[in-house]
Structure formats: C-alpha cells, structure tokens
PAPAKOL-413239 format. One line per 2 residues: their letters; for each residue x, z, y of C-alpha. Coordinates in nm, 2 decimals, always signed. Layout:
% PAPAKOL-413239
a) X/Z/Y  ...
% end
This chain:
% PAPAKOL-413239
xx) +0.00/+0.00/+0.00  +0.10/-0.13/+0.33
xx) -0.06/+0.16/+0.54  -0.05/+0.53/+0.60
xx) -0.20/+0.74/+0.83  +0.01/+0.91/+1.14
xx) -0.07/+1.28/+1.14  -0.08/+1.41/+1.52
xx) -0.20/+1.77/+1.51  -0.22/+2.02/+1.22
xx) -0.47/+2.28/+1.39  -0.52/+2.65/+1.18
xx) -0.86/+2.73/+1.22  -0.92/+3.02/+1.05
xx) -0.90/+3.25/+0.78  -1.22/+3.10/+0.57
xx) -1.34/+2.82/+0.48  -1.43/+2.51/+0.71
xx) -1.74/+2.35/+0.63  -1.79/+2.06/+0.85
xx) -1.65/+1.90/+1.19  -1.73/+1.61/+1.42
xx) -1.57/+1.44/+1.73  -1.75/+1.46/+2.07
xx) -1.78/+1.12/+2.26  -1.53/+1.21/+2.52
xx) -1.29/+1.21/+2.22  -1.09/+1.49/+2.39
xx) -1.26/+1.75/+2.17  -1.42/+1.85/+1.84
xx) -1.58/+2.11/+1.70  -1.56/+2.25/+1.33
xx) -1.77/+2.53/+1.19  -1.68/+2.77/+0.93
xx) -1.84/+3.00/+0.62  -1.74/+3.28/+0.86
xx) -2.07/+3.19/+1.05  -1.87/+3.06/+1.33
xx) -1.84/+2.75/+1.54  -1.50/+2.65/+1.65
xx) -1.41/+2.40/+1.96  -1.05/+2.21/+1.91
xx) -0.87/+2.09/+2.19  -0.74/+1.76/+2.05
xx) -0.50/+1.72/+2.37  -0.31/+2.07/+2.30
xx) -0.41/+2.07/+1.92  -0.56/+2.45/+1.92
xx) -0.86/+2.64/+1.94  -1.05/+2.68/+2.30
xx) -1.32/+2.86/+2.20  -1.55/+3.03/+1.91
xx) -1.91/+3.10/+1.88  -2.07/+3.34/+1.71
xx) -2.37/+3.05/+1.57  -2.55/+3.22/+1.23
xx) -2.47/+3.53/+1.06  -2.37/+3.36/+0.75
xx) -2.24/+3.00/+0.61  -2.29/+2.74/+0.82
xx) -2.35/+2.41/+0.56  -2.49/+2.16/+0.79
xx) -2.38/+2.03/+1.12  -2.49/+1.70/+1.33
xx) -2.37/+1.58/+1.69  -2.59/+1.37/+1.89
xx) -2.36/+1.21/+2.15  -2.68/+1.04/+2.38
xx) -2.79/+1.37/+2.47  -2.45/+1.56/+2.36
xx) -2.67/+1.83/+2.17  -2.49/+2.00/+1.81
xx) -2.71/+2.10/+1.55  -2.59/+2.34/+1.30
xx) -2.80/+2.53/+0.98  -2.68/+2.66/+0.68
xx) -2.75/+3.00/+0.44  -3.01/+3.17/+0.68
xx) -3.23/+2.86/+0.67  -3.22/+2.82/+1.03
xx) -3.17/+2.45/+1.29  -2.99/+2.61/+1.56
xx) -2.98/+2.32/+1.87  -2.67/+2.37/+2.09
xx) -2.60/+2.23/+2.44  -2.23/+2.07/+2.33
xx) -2.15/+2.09/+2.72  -2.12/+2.49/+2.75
xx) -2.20/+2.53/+2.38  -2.57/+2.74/+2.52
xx) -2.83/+2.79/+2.26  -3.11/+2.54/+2.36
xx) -3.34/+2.58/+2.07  -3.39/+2.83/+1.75
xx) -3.65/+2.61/+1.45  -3.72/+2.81/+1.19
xx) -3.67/+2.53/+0.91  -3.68/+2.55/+0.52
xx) -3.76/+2.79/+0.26  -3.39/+2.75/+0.16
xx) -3.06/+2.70/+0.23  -3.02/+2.42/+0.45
xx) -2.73/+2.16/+0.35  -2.76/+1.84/+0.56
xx) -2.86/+1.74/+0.92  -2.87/+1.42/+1.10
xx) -2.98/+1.34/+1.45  -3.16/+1.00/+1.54
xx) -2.95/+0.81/+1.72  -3.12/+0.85/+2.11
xx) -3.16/+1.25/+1.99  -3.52/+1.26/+1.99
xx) -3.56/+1.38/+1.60  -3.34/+1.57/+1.35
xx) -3.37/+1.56/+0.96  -3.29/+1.85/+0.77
xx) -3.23/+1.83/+0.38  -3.25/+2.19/+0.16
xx) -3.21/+2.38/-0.18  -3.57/+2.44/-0.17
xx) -3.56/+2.02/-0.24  -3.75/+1.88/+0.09
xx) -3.60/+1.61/+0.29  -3.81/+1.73/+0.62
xx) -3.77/+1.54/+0.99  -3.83/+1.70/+1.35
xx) -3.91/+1.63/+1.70  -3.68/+1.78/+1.87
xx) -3.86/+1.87/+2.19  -4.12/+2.07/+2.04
xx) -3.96/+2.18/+1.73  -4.23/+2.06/+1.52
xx) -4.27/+1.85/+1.21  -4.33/+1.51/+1.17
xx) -4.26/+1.42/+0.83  -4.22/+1.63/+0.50
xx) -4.07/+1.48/+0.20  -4.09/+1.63/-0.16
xx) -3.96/+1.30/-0.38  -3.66/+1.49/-0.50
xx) -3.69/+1.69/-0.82  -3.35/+1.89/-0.70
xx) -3.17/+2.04/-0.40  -3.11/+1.80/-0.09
xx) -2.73/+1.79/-0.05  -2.69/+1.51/+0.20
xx) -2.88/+1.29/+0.45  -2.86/+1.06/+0.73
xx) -3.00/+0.86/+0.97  -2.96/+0.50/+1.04
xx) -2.81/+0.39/+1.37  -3.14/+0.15/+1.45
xx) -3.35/+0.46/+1.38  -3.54/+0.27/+1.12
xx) -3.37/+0.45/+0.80  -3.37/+0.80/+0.64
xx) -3.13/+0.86/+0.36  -3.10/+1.16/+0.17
xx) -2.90/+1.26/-0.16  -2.97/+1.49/-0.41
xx) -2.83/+1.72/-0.69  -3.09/+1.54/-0.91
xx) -2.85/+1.25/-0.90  -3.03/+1.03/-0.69
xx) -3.05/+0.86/-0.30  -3.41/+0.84/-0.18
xx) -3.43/+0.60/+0.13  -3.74/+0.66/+0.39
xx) -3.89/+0.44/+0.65  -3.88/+0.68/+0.96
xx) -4.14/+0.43/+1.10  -4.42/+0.45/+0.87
xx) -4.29/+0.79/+0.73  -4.31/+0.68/+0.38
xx) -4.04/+0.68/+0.10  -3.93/+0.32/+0.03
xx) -3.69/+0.34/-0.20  -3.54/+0.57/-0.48
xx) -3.17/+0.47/-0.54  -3.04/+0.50/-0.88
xx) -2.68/+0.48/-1.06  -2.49/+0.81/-1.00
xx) -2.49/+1.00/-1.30  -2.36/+1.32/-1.09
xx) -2.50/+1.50/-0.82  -2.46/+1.31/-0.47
xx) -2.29/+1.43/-0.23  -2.29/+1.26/+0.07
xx) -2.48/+0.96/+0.21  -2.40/+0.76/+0.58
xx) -2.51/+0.48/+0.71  -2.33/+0.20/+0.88
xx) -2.30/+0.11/+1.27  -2.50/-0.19/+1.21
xx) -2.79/-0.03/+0.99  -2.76/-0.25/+0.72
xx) -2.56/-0.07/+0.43  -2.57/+0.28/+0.33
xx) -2.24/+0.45/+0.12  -2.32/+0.71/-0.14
xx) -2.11/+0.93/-0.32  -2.09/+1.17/-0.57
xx) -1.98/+1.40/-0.84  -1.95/+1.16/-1.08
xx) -1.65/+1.04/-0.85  -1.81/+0.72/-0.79
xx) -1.91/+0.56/-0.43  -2.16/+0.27/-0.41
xx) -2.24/+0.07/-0.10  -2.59/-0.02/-0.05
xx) -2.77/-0.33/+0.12  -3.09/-0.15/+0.24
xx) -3.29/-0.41/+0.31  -3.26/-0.58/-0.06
xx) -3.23/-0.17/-0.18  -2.95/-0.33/-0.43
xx) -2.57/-0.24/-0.45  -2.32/-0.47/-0.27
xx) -2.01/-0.28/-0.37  -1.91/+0.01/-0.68
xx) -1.60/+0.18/-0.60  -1.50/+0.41/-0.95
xx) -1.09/+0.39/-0.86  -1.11/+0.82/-0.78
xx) -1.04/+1.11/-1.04  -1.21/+1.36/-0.80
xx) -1.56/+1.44/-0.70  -1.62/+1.24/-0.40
xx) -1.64/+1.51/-0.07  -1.74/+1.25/+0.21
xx) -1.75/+0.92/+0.34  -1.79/+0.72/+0.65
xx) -1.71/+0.36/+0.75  -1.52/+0.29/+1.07
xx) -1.51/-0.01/+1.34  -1.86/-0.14/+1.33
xx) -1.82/-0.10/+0.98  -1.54/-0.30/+0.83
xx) -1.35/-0.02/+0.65  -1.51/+0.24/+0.47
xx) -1.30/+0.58/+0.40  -1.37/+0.80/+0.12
xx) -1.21/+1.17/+0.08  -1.20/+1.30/-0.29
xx) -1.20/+1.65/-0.39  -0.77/+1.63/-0.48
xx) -0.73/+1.58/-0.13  -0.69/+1.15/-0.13
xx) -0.78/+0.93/+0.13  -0.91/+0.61/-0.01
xx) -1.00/+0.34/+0.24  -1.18/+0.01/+0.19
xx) -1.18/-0.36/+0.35  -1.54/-0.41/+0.31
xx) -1.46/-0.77/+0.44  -1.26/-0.83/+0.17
xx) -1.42/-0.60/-0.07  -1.13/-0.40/-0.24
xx) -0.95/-0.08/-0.15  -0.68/-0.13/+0.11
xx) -0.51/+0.21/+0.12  -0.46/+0.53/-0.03
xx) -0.29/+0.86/+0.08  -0.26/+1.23/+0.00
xx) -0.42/+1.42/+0.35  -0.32/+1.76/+0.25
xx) -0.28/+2.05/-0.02  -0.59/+2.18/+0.01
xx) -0.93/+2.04/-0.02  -1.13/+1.84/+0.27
xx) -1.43/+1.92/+0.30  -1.58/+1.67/+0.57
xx) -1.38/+1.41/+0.82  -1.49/+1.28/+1.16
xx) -1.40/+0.94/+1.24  -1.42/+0.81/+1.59
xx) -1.40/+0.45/+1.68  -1.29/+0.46/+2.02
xx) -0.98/+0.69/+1.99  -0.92/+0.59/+1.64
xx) -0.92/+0.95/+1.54  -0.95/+1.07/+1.20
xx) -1.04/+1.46/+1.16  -1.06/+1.69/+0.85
xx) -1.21/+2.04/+0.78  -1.05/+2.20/+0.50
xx) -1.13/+2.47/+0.24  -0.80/+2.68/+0.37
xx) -0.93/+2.63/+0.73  -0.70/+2.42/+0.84
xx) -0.82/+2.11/+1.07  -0.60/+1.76/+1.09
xx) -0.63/+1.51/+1.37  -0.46/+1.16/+1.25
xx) -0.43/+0.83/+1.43  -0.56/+0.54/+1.24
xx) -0.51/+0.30/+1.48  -0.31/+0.06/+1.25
xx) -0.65/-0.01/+1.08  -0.78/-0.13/+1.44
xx) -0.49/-0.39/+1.40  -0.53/-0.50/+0.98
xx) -0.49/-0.85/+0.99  -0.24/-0.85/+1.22
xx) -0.03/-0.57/+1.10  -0.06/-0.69/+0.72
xx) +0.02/-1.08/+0.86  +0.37/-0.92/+1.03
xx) +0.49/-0.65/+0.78  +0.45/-0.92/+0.51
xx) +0.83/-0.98/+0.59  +0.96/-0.66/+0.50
xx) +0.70/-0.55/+0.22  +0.98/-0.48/-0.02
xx) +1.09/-0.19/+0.21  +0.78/-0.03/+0.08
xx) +0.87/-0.04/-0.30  +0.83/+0.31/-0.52
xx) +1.15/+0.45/-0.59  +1.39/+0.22/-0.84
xx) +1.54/+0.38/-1.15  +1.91/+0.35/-0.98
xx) +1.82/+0.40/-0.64  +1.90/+0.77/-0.51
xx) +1.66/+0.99/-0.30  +1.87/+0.93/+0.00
xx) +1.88/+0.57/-0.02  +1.50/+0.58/-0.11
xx) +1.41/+0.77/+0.20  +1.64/+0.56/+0.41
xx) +1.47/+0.27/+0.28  +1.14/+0.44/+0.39
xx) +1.22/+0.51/+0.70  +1.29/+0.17/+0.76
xx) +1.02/+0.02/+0.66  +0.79/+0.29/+0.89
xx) +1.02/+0.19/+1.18  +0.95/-0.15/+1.16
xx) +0.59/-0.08/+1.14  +0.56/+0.11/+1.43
xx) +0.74/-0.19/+1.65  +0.48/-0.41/+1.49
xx) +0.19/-0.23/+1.58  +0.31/-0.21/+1.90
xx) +0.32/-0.58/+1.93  +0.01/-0.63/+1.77
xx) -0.17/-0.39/+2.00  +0.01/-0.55/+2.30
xx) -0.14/-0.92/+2.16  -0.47/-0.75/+2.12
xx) -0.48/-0.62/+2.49  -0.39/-0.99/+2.58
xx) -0.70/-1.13/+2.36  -0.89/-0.87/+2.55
xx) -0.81/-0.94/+2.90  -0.84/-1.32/+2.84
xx) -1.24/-1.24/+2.66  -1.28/-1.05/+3.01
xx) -1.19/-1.31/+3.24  -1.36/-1.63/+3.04
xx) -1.71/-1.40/+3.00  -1.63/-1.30/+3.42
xx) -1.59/-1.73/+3.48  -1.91/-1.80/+3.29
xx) -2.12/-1.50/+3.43  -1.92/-1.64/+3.81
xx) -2.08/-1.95/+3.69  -2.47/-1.81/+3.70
xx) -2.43/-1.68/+4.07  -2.54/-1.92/+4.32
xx) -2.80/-1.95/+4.61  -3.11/-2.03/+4.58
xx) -3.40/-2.09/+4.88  -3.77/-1.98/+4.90
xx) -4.09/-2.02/+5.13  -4.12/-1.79/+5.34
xx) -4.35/-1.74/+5.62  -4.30/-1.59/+5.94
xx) -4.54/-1.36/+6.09  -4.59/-1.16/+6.45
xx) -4.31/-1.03/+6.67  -4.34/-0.70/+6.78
xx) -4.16/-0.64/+7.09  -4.17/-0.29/+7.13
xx) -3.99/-0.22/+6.83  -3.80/-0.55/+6.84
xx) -3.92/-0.63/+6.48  -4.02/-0.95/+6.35
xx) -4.27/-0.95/+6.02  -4.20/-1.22/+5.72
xx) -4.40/-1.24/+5.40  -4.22/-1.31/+5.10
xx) -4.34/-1.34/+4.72  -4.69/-1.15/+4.85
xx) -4.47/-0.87/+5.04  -4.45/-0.79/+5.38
xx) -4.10/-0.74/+5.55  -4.01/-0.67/+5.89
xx) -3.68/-0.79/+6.02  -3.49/-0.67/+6.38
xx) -3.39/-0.88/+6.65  -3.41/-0.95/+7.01
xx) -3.66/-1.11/+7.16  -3.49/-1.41/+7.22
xx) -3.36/-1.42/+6.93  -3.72/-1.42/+6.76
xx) -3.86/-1.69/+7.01  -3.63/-1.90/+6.95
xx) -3.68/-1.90/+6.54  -4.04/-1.93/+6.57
xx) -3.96/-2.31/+6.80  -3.78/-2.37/+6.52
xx) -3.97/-2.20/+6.21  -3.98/-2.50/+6.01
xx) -3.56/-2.51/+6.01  -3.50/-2.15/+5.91
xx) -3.39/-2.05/+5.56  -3.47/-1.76/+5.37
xx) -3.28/-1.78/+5.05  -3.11/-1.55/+4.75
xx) -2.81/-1.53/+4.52  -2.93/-1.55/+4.16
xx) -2.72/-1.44/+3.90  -2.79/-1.30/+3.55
xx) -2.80/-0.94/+3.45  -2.80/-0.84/+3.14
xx) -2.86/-1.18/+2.98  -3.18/-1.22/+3.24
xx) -3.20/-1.39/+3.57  -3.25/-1.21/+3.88
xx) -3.23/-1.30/+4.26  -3.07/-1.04/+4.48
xx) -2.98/-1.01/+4.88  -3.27/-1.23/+5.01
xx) -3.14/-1.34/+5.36  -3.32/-1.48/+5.69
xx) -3.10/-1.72/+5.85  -3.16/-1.85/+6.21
xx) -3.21/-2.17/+6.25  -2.99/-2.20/+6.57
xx) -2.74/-1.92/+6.57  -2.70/-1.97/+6.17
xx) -2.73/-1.56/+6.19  -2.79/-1.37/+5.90
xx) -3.08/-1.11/+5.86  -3.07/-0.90/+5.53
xx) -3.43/-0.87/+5.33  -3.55/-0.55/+5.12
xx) -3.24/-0.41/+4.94  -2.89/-0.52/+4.93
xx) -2.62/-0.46/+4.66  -2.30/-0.44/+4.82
xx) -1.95/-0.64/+4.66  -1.80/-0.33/+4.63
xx) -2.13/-0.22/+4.35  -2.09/-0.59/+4.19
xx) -1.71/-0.73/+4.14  -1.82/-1.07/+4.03
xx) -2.04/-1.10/+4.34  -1.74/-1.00/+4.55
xx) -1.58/-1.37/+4.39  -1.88/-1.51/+4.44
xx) -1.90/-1.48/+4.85  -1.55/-1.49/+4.86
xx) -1.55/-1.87/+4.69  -1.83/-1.94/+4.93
xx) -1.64/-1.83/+5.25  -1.37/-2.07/+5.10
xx) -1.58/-2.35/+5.10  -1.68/-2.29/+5.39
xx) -1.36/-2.29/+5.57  -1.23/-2.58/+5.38
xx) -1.55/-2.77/+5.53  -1.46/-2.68/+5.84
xx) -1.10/-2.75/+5.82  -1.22/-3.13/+5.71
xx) -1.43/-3.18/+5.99  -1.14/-3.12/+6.21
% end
C-alpha cells in the first residue's frame, strides 16, 4: 500500500473509556464523550482538552452533531436525549426518550428531527422543537445498535443486534426496506454525502455497501479479522473508511471498487472516528481514552499521488530477507520523503486547477451581466420636495432633482432611458440597479435598491469593462 495516514496530535482524554467523537464545522474543534458520563471539547489547534461537562450521570452511548444549527445531542444508559447548544456547550433541551438504553442518534440534516435507536428495540424519530414524536418503529426483533440519517433527509437507517438494517422512508414514515446478509450483529450504519448508498457493518466482520434506491448490495468488503467498530465515507463519498475492533484502518476507492489502504491506528481499540471533508481530518475515540487527530489529506490527492509515486513504489517494499533493519528504515524514510514532496506538488497543481475553475465560471457568470432597458412612465413633479414620481413594473417611485432638471426630462420624455443590469443569481435571472438616465445631461438617477461593487465582485468587472468601453468610444471619436 501506497498510503498511510500522518498522525498530528495524540490527545489523552481520560481515564475511561471514550465512546464517541465528532468534528465541529469550524474544524478547529471536537468533542468526545466518555463512559465517565462526561463530554469533553478538544482543541485541535493546541491538541488538548479545553473543557468538560458534566452531560449524564452514567455512559454516554450515543452522540450526533448537527452542524446547520450547531446543536450536540448525546444519550446513553439513563435513557435520556440531552440537546446541547455546541457554541457555549448550554443545555437547550432535556427528552425523556426510550424505555432503554439508548445507543444511536442521528440528526436530520437542517436539525429539525433526531432519531434515536435503543435496547428496548425501537428505532423512534423526534421533532426537535417540541420534543415530541413523530414516528415509532418496532420492526426490529432485537436492540437498536446504530442508525442514521440520510443527507437529503429522505432515509432512516438503523442496525440491529438481530443482524439486520431496516431502512425507513422519513417521508411517509413507513419501513421500506429490511436489509439482509450479516450473520452478526450490526454495528454501525452511515449514509453517504450524496444519499444514495448506505455502509453497514458488523460483528461478523463484514461491511456491505448498499444502493438504497434498488435496496441491493453494490459492494461486500470480508478482507477484516475483527468485528467492524465504525464506518464512514469521505469526499462526497469516493473513499469509504472502515475501523476494525484490532485497531486497523481499512480504506476503500469506491470508484474503483477495491480496498486502497490499510494501517494500524493504535494499540488500543477505536471505538468511533470523525471524518471531516474540509480539513481532511481523521479523529478516533478510543477504549484507553485516548483521542488521535490524523491528516488524510493525501487521499484528497489519490490519483495524483498514486500517478507520481509510481516511480519509486519499490521504496515501499516489506523488509527483504538480506536487508537489515537499518537499511530497511532508511529505505522507508525515503520513500515517505519523497511522498511528502509529491503531495506537495500535487496539492500546488490542485490549487492551480482550482483557481483556473474560478476564473472560467467568474468569465461565463461576467458573461450573463449586461443592461437591459424598460418602459417606464413618468409621472408629476413635486416641487416642494423636488421629487419626480416614475412608475415601473406597477410600482410607484419617486426620484430627486431640480426643477430644471425635471422640466427639462419631461420635453424630452420620449428620449429618456430607464434601464437594469441583468445577471444570473443562483442559476436564475434577475435585474438589479434600475437607473433613470436624463435624456440631456445623460445623468444617472438610482431606482429602488442598489447593490453596491463592493457586495458583488463580478459586477465590480462588469462597470468597470463598461467605463472602458466607454472611454475607448470616446477616444475614437477624437
């Protein structure tokens, strides 16, 4: 294997067990809880522990993080959803859940419900606002170990000790599907960024991929010896990485279809990971308390990376029969020098690719901005307020000038313009800063509101083209 990740932080905790952790979107902090009831927030900057907060008064087994309303849910042994503002880390909200322990939560994606899934085998979904029910689920003939909710909000997936995934329609609130093929208890479900697979895995140390709309398996994955403690697919849902109970981190090209990469994360086991796209963070809770931040950037890079390192693959060998440790780990070191000098020019291409996408899609949106000229019909002049009334697209406007100003755009009404910049917004068309201009002086007279080049970059280029042509057309006429 070509790739390994780069440990940047290895954080202790605490003295018990962690249970889960998650990234929040500012990707400059995470929080982990523990079976010591507690709620820990990492600084991933300094790579220690801020903060603590007392949360339940026992094992906390679940935890979710909602980052469109930045709320943190956590439940566990004392049955309870506690709702927690992940600003100031405030209790918002107590719910009184489940009859049992509570194992698994997941927040819709715009934070409006939360599913919980418990030993007392009900997968059960709630509005958040009010605290109150909206669907119940009693499908499973065991405890609830796992569940999730799709990105599009359309999904609800939720694993089971009784060896099964039961996927719900959180539209109709109905099941739709019971998914069958692990012959050990699941223990973790997730679905992709783009809503259309779903990754279960289980005791059985197995891990399937499922397309949700056929409800049929697109990928098995059997390579571990381990149960299977959690899984989660990365950027938009090319790789897929999968933690097993000996402490390996397997990850998978789901483009390709095979796994990529395999690694050792630590001595003890990891209980949950964190991924987050945008920092290209990977971060473990561990049964010794112990949490690790790594970069996986590289992966950000695949093809590149695995097109330049092709060259020096050898470096990479296992350890020949006549070669000494010394020469081995030179070898090594090497080969991860190398690497690192060709990620660095594969992420300096990338930024190239990326500032040459910006400036073709800021050309073809410059392209959509032009003016555009309307009716417009001119109304009294009011010369004690020195206002002149237009109507416009069945409004009213009033404009100011001076009097002679007015007279002498009413001698020549039919020459004035009233026009608009159109431009699209959004991948709509829109007209913005309609404009009065006086048929003699050629002055401008701003209608209704205005956005300013300094709100709107591309219509900065836009009036600055326009003063150019201008100038040029003078210059010719000259």
């Amino acid at each position: 294997m070509f790739f390994a990740q780069i440990q940047l932080k290895e954080i202790p905790v605490t003295q018990q067990a962690l249970s889960n952790v998650c990234i929040l979107k500012n990707g400059t902090k995470s929080i982990v809880s523990g079976y010591d009831g507690k709620l820990y927030v990492i600084d991933l900057i300094k790579g220690a522990v801020e903060n603590s907060i007392e949360a339940h008064q026992t094992f906390i087994l679940a935890m979710s993080y909602c980052p469109a309303v930045n709320l943190l849910a956590t439940a566990g042994w004392d049955k309870k959803i506690k709702l927690w503002n992940a600003q100031n880390f405030t209790l918002e909200k107590e719910i009184p859940a489940q009859l049992d322990k509570i194992n698994a939560l997941a927040f819709s994606s715009d934070g409006k419900k939360i599913a919980s899934g418990s030993e007392d085998f009900t997968t059960i979904v709630w509005e958040v606002a009010s605290g109150n029910k909206l669907y119940t689920f009693r499908d499973a003939r065991n405890g609830i170990t796992s569940v999730d909710i799709s990105p599009n909000d359309k999904w609800l997936a939720a694993g089971s000790w009784d060896k099964r995934v039961y996927l719900y329609s959180l539209e109709k609130g109905n099941l739709v599907s019971t998914l069958t093929g692990h012959y050990g208890v699941v223990t973790v479900v997730s679905f992709s960024p783009d809503s259309k697979y779903l990754v279960s895995g289980g005791e059985d140390n197995q891990v399937f991929v499922w397309d949700v709309e056929k409800n049929a398996r697109k990928f098995s994955f059997s390579t571990f010896s381990s149960p299977i403690m959690d899984a989660k697919f990365f950027l938009n849902g090319r790789f897929l990485f999968v933690v097993e109970k000996n402490t390996k981190l397997h990850v998978f090209d789901l483009n390709a279809g095979r796994e990529v990469d395999v690694n050792s994360l630590a001595k003890a086991t990891v209980k949950k990971i964190a991924l987050s796209d945008e920092k290209t963070y990977l971060m473990s809770a561990r049964e010794d308390g112990v949490s690790q931040l790594f970069n996986i950037k590289e992966y950000k890079f695949f093809d590149c990376l695995t097109e330049k390192m092709d060259s020096f693959a050898d470096l990479k060998k296992p350890k020949a029969e006549f070669e000494t440790s010394d020469q081995y780990n030179k070898r090594i070191r090497e080969y991860n020098r190398k690497k690192t000098l060709k990620l660095k020019d594969c992420e300096a291409e990338y930024q190239l690719m990326l500032k040459a996408q910006k400036e073709k899609e800021e050309q073809e949106l410059l392209a959509s901005y032009k003016y555009v000229t309307f009716p417009v019909t001119i109304g009294n002049y009011n010369a004690d307020k020195k206002e002149l009334t237009i109507q416009f697209n069945g409004k009213t406007f009033t404009v100011r000038m001076t009097p002679d100003e007015a007279k002498s755009l009413k001698a020549n009404e039919k020459n004035a313009i009233f026009r608009g910049i159109e431009r699209m917004n959004n991948q709509q068309k829109e007209v913005i800063n309609f404009e009065l201009i006086h048929p003699v002086s050629n002055k401008k007279y701003p209608v209704g509101d205005q956005i300013s080049p300094a709100q709107d970059k591309i219509l900065a280029k836009f009036l600055q083209s326009q003063q150019q042509s201008q100038t040029q057309q003078v210059g010719s006429k000259k």
